[in-house]
C-alpha positions as CSV (number, residue, x, y, z in Angstrom):
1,X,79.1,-43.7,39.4
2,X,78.7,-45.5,42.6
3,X,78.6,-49.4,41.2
4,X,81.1,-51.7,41.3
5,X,82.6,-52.5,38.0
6,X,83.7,-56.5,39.4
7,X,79.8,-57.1,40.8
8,X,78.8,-56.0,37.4
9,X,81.1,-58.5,35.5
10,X,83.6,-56.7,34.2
11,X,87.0,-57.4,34.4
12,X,90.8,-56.1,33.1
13,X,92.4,-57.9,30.4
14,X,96.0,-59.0,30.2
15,X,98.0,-56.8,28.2
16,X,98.1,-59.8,25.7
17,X,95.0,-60.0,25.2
18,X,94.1,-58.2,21.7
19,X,94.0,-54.6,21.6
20,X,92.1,-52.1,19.7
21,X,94.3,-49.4,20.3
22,X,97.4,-47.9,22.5
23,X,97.4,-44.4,24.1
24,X,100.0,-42.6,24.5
25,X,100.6,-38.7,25.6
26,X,103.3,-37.1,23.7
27,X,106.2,-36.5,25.6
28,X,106.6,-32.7,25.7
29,X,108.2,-31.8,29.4
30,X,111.5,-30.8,29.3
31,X,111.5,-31.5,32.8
32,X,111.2,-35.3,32.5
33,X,114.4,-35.3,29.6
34,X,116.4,-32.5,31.2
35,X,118.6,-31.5,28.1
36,X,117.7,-35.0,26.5
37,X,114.3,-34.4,25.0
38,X,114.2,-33.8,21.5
39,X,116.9,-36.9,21.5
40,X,114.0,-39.3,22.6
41,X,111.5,-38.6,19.3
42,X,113.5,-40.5,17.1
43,X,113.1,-43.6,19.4
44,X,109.5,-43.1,20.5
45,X,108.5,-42.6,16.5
46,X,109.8,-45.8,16.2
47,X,107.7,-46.9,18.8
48,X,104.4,-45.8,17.7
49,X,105.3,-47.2,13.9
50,X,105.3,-50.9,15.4
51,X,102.1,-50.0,17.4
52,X,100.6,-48.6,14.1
53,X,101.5,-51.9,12.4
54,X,98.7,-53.7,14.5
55,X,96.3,-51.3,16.3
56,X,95.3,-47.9,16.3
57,X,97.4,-45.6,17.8
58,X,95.6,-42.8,19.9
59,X,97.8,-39.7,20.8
60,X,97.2,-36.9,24.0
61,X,98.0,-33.6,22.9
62,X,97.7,-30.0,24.2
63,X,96.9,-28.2,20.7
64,X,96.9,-28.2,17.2
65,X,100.7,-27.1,17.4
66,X,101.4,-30.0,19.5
67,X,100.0,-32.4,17.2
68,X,101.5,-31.1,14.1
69,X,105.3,-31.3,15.8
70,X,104.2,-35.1,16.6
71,X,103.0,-36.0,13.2
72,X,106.3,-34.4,11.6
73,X,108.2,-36.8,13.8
74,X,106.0,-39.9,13.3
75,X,106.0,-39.1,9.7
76,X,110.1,-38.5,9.6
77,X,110.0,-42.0,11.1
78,X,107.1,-44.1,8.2
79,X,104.4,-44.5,10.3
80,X,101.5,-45.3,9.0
81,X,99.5,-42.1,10.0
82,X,96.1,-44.0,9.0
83,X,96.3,-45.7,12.6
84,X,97.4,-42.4,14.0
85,X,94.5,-40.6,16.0
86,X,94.9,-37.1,18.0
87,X,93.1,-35.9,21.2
88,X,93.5,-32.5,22.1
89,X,94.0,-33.7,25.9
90,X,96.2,-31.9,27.9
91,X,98.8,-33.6,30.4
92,X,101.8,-32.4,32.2
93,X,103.9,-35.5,31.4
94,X,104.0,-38.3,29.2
95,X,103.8,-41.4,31.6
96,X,100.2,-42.6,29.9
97,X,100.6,-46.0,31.7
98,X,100.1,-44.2,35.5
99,X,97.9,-41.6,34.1
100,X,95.9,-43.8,31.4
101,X,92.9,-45.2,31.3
102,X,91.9,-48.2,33.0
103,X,89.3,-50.1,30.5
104,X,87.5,-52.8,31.8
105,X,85.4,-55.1,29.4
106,X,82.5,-57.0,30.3
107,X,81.4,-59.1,26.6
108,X,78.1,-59.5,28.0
109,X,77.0,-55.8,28.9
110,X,75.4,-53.4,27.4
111,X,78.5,-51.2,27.6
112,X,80.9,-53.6,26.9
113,X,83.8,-51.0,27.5
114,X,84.4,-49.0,31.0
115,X,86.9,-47.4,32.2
116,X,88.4,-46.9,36.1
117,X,89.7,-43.2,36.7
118,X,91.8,-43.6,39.2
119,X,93.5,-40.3,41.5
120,X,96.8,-40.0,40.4
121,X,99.6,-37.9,42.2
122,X,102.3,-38.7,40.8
123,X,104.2,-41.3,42.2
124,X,103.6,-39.5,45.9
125,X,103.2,-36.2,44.9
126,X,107.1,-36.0,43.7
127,X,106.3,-34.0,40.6
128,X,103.8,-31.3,40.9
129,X,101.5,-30.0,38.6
130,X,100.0,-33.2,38.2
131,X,96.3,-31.5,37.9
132,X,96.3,-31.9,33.6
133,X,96.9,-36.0,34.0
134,X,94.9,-36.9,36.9
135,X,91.7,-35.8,34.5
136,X,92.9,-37.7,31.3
137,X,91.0,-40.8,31.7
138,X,87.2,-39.1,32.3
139,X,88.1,-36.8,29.6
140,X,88.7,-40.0,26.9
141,X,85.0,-41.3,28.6
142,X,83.4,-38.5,28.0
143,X,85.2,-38.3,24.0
144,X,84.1,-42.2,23.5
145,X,80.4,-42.0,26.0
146,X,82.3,-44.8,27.9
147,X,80.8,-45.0,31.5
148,X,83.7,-43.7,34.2
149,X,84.2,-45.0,37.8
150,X,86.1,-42.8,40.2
151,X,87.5,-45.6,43.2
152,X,88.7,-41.9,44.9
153,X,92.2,-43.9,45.8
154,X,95.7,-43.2,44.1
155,X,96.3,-46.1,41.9
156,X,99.0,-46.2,38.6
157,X,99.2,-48.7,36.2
158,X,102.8,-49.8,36.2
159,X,102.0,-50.9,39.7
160,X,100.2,-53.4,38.4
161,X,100.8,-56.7,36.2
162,X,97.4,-58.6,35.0
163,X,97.2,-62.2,33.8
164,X,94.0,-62.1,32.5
165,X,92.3,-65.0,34.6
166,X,92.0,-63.3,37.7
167,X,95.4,-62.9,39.5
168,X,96.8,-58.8,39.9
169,X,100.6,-59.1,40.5
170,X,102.0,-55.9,42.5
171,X,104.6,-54.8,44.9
172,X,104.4,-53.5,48.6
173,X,107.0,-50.9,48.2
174,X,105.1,-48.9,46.1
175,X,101.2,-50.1,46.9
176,X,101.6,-49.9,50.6
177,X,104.2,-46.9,50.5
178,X,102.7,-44.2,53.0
179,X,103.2,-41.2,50.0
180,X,100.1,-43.2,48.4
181,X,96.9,-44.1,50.6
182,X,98.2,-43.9,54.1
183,X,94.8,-44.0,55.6
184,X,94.4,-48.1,53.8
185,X,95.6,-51.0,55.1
186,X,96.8,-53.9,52.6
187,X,93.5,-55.6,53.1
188,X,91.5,-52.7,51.9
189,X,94.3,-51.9,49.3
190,X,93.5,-55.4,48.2
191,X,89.6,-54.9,48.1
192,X,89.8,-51.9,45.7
193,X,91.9,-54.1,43.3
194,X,89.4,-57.0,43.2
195,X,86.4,-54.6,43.1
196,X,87.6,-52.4,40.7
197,X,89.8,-54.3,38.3
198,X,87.6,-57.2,38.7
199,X,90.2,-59.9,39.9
200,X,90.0,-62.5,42.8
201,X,93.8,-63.0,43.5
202,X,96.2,-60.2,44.5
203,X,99.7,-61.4,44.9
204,X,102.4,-59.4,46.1
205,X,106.3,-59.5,45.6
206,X,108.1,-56.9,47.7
207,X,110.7,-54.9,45.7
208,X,111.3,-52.2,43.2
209,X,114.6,-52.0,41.0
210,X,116.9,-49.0,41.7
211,X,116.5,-45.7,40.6
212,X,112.6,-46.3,40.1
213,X,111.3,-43.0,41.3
214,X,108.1,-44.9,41.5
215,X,108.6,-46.3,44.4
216,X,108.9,-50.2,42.8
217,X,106.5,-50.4,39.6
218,X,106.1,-54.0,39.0
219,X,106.1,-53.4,35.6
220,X,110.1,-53.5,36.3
221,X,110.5,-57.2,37.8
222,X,107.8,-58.7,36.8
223,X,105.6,-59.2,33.9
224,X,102.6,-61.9,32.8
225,X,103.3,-63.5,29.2
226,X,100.3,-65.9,29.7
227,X,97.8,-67.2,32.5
228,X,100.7,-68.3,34.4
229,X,103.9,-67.8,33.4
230,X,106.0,-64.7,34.5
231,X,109.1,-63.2,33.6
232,X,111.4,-61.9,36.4
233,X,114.6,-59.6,36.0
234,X,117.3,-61.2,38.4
235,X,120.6,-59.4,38.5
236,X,123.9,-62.2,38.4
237,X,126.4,-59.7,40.0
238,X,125.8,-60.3,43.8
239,X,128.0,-57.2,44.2
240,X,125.0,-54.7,42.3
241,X,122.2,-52.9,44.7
242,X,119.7,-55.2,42.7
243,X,120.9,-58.5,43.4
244,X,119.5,-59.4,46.7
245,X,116.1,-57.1,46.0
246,X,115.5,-59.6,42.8
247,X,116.5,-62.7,44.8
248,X,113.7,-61.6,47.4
249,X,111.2,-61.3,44.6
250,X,112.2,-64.8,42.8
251,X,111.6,-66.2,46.5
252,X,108.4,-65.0,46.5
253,X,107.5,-65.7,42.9
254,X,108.6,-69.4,43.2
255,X,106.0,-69.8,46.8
256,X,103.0,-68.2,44.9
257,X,100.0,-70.2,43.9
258,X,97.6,-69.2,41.4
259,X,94.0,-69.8,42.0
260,X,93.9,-73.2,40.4
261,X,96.5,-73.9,43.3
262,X,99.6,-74.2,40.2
263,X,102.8,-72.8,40.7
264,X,104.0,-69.9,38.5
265,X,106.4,-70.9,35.4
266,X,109.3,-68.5,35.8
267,X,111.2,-67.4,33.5
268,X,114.5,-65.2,34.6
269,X,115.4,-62.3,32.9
270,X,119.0,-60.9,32.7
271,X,119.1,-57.4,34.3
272,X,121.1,-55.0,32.2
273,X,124.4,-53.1,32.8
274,X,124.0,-50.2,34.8
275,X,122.8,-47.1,33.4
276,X,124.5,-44.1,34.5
277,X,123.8,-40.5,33.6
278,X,124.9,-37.3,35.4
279,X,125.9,-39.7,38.5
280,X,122.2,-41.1,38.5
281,X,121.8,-44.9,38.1
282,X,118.7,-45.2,35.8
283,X,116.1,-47.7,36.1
284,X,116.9,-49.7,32.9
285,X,115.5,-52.9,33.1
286,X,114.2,-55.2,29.8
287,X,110.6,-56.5,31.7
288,X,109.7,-52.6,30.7
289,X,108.5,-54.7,27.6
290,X,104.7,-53.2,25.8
291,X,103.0,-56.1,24.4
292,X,101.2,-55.0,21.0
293,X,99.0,-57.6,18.9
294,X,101.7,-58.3,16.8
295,X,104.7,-57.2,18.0
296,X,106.4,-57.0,22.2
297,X,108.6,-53.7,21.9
298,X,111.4,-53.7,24.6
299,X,114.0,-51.2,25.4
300,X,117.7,-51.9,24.8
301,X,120.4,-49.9,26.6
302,X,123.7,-50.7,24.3
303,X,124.1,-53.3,26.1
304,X,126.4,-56.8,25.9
305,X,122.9,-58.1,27.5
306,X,120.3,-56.9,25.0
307,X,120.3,-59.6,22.5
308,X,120.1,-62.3,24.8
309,X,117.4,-60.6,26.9
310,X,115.2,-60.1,23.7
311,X,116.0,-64.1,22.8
312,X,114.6,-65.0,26.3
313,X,111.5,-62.4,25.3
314,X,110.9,-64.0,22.1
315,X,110.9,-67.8,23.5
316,X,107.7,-66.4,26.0
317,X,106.1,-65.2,22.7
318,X,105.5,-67.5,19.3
319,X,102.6,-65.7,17.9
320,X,104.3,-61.9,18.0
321,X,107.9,-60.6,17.0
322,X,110.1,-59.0,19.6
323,X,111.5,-56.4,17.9
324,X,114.5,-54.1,20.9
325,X,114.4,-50.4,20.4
326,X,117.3,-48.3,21.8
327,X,116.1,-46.8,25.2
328,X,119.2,-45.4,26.2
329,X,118.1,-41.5,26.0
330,X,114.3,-42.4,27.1
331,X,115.3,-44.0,30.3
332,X,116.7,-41.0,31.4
333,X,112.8,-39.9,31.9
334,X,113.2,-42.4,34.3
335,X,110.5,-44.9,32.5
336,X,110.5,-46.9,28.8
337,X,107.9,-48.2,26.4
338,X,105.5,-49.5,29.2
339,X,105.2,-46.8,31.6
340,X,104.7,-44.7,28.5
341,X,101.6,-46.5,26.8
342,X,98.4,-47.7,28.1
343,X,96.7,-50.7,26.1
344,X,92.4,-50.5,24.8
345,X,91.3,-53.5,24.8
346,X,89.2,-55.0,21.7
347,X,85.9,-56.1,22.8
């Protein structure tokens, strides 16, 4: 399709907004958990029974076999498998967020539902085969005969952080890193996000967190609990890698404007300790928070830090527990809950 979803009035809702489902892809690549895997089902079970409290629950898999070693593990764990739904879809990983589809809603059209298929390459082409995700998104069109817009520019959606009333929060590290769309300028960069996520604002901060083979997802630092009010992860030790990156990001947090011309309302975030395993710092950070329609799910690391990071969370969020899940063996994929979900809006 050649159109552009924003001229034809649709438009991508905050992650709070309510949901009819979460997909996910079921982690599977040994690769991603090298030696760790079959210690992160527990954990992500847990996951998909808060999801499954709320909202469907919609599951990539490669086979039959696949699904049936997922359902023994979601049903080990009490989910309720009536909001369970399986897709025999392929992927080589289990990052749904980058891979996912994009929906865009538009109340008003005739297809109130779209979705964006971005190209994916995997964070800069760092972990070929990536052929299996890149497709995932037309293939859930065609399942669902949702329409499917191809931009034809890498895009992932960790990179970017939606309030819902036209802002797009997202970071020059990874946007405007040359392993992406070297050929675009920010300008251009910026016009695909307006023209195909249907916002008017893009606002940029300019660091990732350390150890994010991502190249700086935003979904890291910075996250939307409302229209305009962020929370930021700020590290207090000025002798850590993170401090003075997360300083440079509260900077440029505190100087934004949204479109009504108010300031943000930040809201600082502890960072954790770090996360070491096999002499590789981790990128643990609590703002890899997945907001659900009853329920914001955030990784814990065993950590002095987690309970007052998931009070902080809470105070952003009246209408929805916080509920912490242990993320110490998942982060070693190098992502937690919200790189590996990817919300469906309710329309």
């Amino acid at each position: 399709m050649d159109q552009i979803p924003a001229l034809l009035g649709y438009t991508f809702p905050a992650e709070f907004a309510k949901h009819e489902a979460t997909w996910l892809s079921w982690p599977h690549k040994e690769a991603s958990w090298p030696g760790k895997i079959n210690s992160i089902y527990p954990n992500y079970s847990l996951f998909v029974k808060y999801l499954a409290m709320s909202e469907f629950v919609r599951i990539n898999v490669a086979d039959a076999a696949m699904e049936n070693f997922a359902k023994e593990h979601l049903q080990k764990a009490g989910v309720n498998m009536d909001k369970v739904q399986f897709f025999h879809h392929p992927t080589n990983d289990a990052w749904c967020r980058d891979h996912g589809p994009a929906f865009l809603i538009n109340p008003n059209a005739a297809n109130k539902k779209v979705i964006v298929d971005w190209n994916y390459n995997a964070w800069g082409n760092k972990y070929p085969p990536y052929d299996l995700d890149d497709v995932i998104p037309t293939l859930i069109g065609k399942h669902f005969n949702i329409p499917v817009y191809h931009p034809g520019i890498i895009m992932e959606g960790g990179s970017v952080e939606f309030n819902g009333a036209g802002s797009v929060l997202t970071s020059t590290c990874c946007l405007l890193n040359p392993n992406r769309n070297p050929d675009l300028t920010k300008e251009q960069i910026e016009t695909y996000l307006q023209q195909y996520y249907g916002v008017q604002q893009v606002l940029w901060v300019s660091e990732g967190i350390v150890g994010d083979d991502t190249d700086g997802h935003i979904d890291d630092t910075v996250r939307f609990v409302n229209e305009d009010t962020v929370i930021t992860v700020i590290e207090d030790n000025k002798a850590d890698e993170n401090y003075e990156l997360l300083q440079t990001n509260l900077k440029e947090l505190q100087a934004m404007r949204l479109l009504s011309g108010k300031q943000l309302n930040i809201v600082e975030l502890p960072m954790p300790d770090e996360v070491i395993y096999e002499d590789q710092r981790l990128p643990a950070s609590y703002a890899n928070f997945y907001i659900s329609n009853q329920h914001v799910i955030v990784p814990t690391f065993r950590c002095s830090k987690d309970d007052k990071a998931l009070q902080i969370i809470q105070s952003c969020f009246a209408d929805r527990e916080v509920v912490g899940i242990d993320s110490t063996d998942i982060i070693w994929g190098l992502g937690s809950f919200h790189c590996l979900s990817q919300q469906e809006p309710a329309v």
